[in-house]
Residue, then its C-alpha position, 0 to 999 in steps of 0.5 A: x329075776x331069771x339068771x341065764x346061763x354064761x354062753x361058754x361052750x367050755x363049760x363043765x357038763x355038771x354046770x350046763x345040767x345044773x342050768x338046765x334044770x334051773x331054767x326048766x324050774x324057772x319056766x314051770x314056777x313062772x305064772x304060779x310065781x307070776x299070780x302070787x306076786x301081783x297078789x303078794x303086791x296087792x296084800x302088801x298095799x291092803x296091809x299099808x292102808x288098813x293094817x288088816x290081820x288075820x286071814x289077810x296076814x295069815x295069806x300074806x305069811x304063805x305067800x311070803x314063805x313059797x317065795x323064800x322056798x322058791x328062792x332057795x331051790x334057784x340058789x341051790x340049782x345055781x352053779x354060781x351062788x355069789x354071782x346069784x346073790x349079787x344079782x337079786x339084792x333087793x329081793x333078798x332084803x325084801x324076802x328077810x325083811x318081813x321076818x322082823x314084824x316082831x320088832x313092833x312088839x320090841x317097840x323097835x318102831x324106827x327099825x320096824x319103819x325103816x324095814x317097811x321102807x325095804x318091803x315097799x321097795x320090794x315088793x315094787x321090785x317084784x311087781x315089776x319083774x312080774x309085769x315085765x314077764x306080762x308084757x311081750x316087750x317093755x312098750x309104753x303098756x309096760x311103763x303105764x303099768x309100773x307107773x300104776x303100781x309105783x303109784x298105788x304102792x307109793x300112795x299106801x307107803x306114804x299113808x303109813x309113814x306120814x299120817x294125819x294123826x300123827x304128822x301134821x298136815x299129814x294124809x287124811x287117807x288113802x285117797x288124799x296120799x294117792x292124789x299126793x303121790x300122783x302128783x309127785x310121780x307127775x312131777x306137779x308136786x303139792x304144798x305138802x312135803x313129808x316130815x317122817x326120814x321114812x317119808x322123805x326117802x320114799x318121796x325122793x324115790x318116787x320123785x327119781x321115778x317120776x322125772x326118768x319116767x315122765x319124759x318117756x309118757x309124754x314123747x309116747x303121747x306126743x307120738x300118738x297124737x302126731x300120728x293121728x294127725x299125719x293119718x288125716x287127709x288133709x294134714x300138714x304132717x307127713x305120715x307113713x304112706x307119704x313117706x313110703x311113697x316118697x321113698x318109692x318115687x326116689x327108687x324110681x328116680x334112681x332106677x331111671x338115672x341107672x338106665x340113662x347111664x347104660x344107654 
């Protein structure tokens, strides 16, 4: 996440520099950094459904290590390094979490499991960064976006901390977890209710998501559909041109009272 600058004028000349190079790094990284994350996100759920290898992980790794690289050059142009780190925990868990991929072969699967959760939440932090450097402002496209990404990240989360082999009434496959999640974001909900400690919190995540969220898409929708209405000609609603009018003719009334009054 880009950290601006404190709008002090008495700053020390060696802080503005340092933060002047630090924005002139952050806007020449911003669409290399902006292209690898959305490809980081979709590595990350392709890993989640089919637990792929080889030249998939060997990218993954890459991608992984430019993002420690480019973290660690902002830190070291940052004038302030604590009030840095506190303002990117999330992605400084995400970045170290994927360093603990040998725990599987220690057999540190609840560990291993508990780290996947920190990853999924994430990278979901990093695709929202990413969408909202996208977006010229944070409009009901912004939000169907993250909802799209929360979803489809969710849905391989789900797929891999409660599948059917190993949970009962467990996911069958991608499919069957992106309907489930979907369901849940929507708040609809399912008769299935995740076992897994892994599970429950990513469900409860997505369903925080999924109650602040929802209202807004909806009001967004009922917006849309009342203006469509109040477009039409023969509609009981009234629409822009009808106030705007109305609002000219309480002008000209106005005008008119001036003028009696002079008189």
């Amino acid at each position: 996440m880009k950290e601006a600058p404190d709008p002090q004028t008495d700053a020390p000349e060696e802080e503005r520099e340092r933060w002047e190079v630090l924005t002139q790094l952050e806007d020449w990284l911003e669409r290399p950094m902006l292209v690898l994350s959305f490809i980081w996100l979709s590595l990350v759920i392709v890993e989640l459904v089919w637990t792929t290898s080889g030249v998939f992980e060997l990218l993954g790794t890459i991608i992984w290590i430019i993002f420690i690289i480019e973290f660690l050059l902002r830190f070291a142009l940052a004038p302030r390094k604590i009030k840095f780190l506190r303002r990117n925990p999330i992605t400084i868990i995400a970045l170290i979490a994927p360093a603990f991929r040998f725990l599987r072969a220690l057999r540190l699967l609840r560990l291993s499991r508990g780290l996947r959760l920190v990853r999924i939440v994430g990278t979901a932090n990093r695709g929202f960064i990413a969408l909202q450097k996208s977006f010229d402002r944070r409009g009901l496209g912004y939000v169907l976006a993250t909802t799209a990404v929360v979803i489809l990240l969710g849905a391989g989360g789900m797929l891999a901390f409660e599948p059917a082999r190993d949970v009962s009434g467990g996911f069958s496959g991608y499919a069957d977890a992106l309907w489930w999640t979907a369901m849940l974001v929507t708040t609809t909900g399912s008769d299935f209710w995740p076992l897994t400690p892994e599970g429950r919190v990513l469900a409860l995540l997505l369903s925080i998501y999924g109650l602040a969220i929802f209202g807004y898409i909806a009001a967004s929708l009922a917006t849309f559909f009342i203006g469509q209405e109040a477009a039409a000609p023969d509609s009981d609603v009234a629409g822009s041109r009808e106030i705007s009018a109305l609002r000219e003719e309480i002008a000209a009334l106005r005008e008119e009272l001036r003028r009696s009054a002079l008189s």
